[in-house]
C-alpha positions as CSV (number, residue, x, y, z in Angstrom):
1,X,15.6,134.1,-58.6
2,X,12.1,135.5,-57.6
3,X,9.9,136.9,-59.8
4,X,7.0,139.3,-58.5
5,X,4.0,139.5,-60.9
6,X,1.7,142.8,-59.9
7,X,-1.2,140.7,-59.2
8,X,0.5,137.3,-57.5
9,X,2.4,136.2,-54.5
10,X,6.3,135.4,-55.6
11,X,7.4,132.4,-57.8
12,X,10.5,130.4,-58.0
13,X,12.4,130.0,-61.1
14,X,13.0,126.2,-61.2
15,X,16.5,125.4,-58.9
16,X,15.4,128.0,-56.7
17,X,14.0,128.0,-53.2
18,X,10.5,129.7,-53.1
19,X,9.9,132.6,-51.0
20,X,8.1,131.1,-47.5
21,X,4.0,132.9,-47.6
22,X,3.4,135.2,-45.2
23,X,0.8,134.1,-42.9
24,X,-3.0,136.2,-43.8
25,X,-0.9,137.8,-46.5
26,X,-3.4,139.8,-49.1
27,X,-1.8,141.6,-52.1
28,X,-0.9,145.3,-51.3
29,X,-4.0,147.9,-52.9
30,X,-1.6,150.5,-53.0
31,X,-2.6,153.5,-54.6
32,X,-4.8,156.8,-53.8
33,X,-7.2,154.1,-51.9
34,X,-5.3,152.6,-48.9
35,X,-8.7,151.7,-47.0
36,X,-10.1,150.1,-50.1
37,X,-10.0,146.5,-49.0
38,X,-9.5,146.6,-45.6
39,X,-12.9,147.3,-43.4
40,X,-11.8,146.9,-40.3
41,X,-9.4,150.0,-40.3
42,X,-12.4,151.9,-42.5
43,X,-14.6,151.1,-39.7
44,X,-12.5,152.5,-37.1
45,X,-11.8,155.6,-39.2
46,X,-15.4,156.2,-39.7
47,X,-16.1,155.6,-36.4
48,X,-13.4,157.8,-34.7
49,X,-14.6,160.5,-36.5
50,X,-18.4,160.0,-36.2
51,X,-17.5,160.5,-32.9
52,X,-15.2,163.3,-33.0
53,X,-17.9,165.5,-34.9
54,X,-20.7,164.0,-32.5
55,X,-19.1,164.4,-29.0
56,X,-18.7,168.1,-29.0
57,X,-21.1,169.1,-30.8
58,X,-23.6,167.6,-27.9
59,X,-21.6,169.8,-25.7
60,X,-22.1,172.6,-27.8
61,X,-25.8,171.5,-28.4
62,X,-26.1,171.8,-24.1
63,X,-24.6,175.0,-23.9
64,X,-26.9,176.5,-26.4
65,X,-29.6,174.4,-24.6
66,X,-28.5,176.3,-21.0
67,X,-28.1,179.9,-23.2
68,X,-31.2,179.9,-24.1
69,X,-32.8,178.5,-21.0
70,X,-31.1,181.1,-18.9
71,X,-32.2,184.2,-21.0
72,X,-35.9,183.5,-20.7
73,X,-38.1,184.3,-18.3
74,X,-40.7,182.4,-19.0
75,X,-41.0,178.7,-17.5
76,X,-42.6,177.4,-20.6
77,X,-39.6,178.3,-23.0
78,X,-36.8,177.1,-19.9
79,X,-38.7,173.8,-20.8
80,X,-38.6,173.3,-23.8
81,X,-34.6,174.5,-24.0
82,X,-34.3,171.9,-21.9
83,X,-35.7,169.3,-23.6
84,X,-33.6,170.2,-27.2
85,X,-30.6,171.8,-25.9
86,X,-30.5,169.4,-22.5
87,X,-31.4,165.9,-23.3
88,X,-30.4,166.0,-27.0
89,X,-27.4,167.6,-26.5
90,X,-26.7,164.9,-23.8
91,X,-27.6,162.1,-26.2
92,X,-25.4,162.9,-28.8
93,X,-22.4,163.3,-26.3
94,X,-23.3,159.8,-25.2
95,X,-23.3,158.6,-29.1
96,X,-20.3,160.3,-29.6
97,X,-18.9,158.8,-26.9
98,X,-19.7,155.4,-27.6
99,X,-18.5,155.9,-31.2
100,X,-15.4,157.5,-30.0
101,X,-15.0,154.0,-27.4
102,X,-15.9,151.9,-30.5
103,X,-12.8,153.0,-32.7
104,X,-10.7,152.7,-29.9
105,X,-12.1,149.2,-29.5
106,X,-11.9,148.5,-33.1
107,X,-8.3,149.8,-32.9
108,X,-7.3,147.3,-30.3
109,X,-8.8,144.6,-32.2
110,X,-6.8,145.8,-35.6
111,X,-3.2,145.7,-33.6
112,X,-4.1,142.3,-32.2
113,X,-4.9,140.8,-35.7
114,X,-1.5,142.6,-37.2
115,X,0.3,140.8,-33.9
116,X,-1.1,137.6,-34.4
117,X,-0.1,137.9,-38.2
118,X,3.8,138.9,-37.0
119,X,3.8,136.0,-35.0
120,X,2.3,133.5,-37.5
121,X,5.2,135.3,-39.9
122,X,7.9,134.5,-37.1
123,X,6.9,131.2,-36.6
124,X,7.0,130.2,-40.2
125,X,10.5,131.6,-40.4
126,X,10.8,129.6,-37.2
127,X,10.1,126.2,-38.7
128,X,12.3,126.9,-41.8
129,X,15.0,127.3,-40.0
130,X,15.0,124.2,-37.6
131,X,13.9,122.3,-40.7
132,X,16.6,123.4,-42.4
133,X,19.0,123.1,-39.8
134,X,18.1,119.5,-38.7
135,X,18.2,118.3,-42.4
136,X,21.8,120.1,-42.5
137,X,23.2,119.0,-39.1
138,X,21.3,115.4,-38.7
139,X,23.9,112.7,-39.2
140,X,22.4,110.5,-36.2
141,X,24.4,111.7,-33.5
142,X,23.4,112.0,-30.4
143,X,24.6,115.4,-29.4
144,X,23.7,114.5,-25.6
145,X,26.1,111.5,-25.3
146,X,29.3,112.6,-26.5
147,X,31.4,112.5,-23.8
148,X,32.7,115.5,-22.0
149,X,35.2,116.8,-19.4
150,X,34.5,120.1,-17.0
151,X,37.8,121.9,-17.2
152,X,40.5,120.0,-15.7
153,X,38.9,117.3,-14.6
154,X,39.2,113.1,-14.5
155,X,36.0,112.3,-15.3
156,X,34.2,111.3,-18.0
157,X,30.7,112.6,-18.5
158,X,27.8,112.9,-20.9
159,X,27.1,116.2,-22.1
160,X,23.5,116.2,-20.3
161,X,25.0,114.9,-17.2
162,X,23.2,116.8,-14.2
163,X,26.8,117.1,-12.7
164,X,28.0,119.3,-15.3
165,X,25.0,120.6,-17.6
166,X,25.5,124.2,-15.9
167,X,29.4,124.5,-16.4
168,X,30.8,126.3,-19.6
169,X,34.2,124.7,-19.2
170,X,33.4,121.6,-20.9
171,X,35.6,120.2,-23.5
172,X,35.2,116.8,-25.8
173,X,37.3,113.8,-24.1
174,X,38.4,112.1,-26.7
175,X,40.1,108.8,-26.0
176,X,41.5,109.6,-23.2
177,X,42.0,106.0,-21.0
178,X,43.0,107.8,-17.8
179,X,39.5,109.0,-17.5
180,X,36.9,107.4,-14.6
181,X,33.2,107.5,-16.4
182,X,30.8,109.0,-14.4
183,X,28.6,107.3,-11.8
184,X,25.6,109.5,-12.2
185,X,25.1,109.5,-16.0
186,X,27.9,106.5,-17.1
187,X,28.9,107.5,-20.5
């Protein structure tokens, strides 16, 4: 039986099998603070939103910029409209942008490192099994060379013979005398 302590992985009880690790595992937060301990998805959080507030409002900041410009007669004050609504209104659409490309990037990078742990997680399980199965099923047998038959036939073959590798007919041959072995793979 397993036994789960709050702050540990799992442990076996002795005459039990123990639980296989999970590949980057961390223990779970939980709790009101999900982003506590992991940055990267903090950082891509704070950066989506950073650039969600700072995107528009440079738009915003450009129309104001072009209001204020365009209700002034005097060439002096179009200028200097320009300059605070235009050009920083512009530069904080580019940040926000950037920011906005950032989380997106830092998103990418998050469901690549989850993938990579799936797969680590799969391929553990993977081992496990053929481990297990070849202690279960390994008696020394060649599973290749027992001899076969396709259907009907009269002749003997190995199981990998090229003749009849592709068939689904096959059947064990026992000791069957009447049989002529193969020439290709001569059981």
């Amino acid at each position: 039986m397993t036994t789960l302590h709050p702050t540990s992985q799992p442990t076996s009880l002795p005459g039990t099998r123990a639980a296989l690790p999970r590949a980057g595992a961390r223990p779970s937060s939980g709790g009101a603070a999900p982003l506590k301990n992991n940055h990267y998805q903090l950082l891509q959080v704070v950066l989506f939103w950073a650039g969600a507030i700072l995107l528009p409002l440079g738009l915003v900041v450009i129309v104001l910029g072009w209001y204020g410009a365009a209700n002034t007669p005097y060439q002096y004050d179009q200028l200097s409209y320009l300059v605070s609504g235009g050009l920083l209104g512009l530069g904080l659409t580019f940040v926000g942008g950037f920011l906005y490309f950032g989380a997106w990037l830092a998103r990418i990078a998050d469901d690549g490192r989850e993938s990579s742990k799936r797969l680590a997680d799969t391929l553990l399980v993977l081992a496990d099994v053929t481990s297990r199965s070849a202690a279960i099923n390994d008696q020394g047998v060649d599973v290749a060379a027992i001899p076969v038959t396709a259907g009907e036939g009269t002749t003997l073959h190995r199981r990998d013979c090229a003749l009849v590798a592709h068939r689904d007919d096959l059947r064990p041959a026992g000791d069957n005398p009447s049989l002529t072995p193969c020439r290709v793979c001569r059981p």
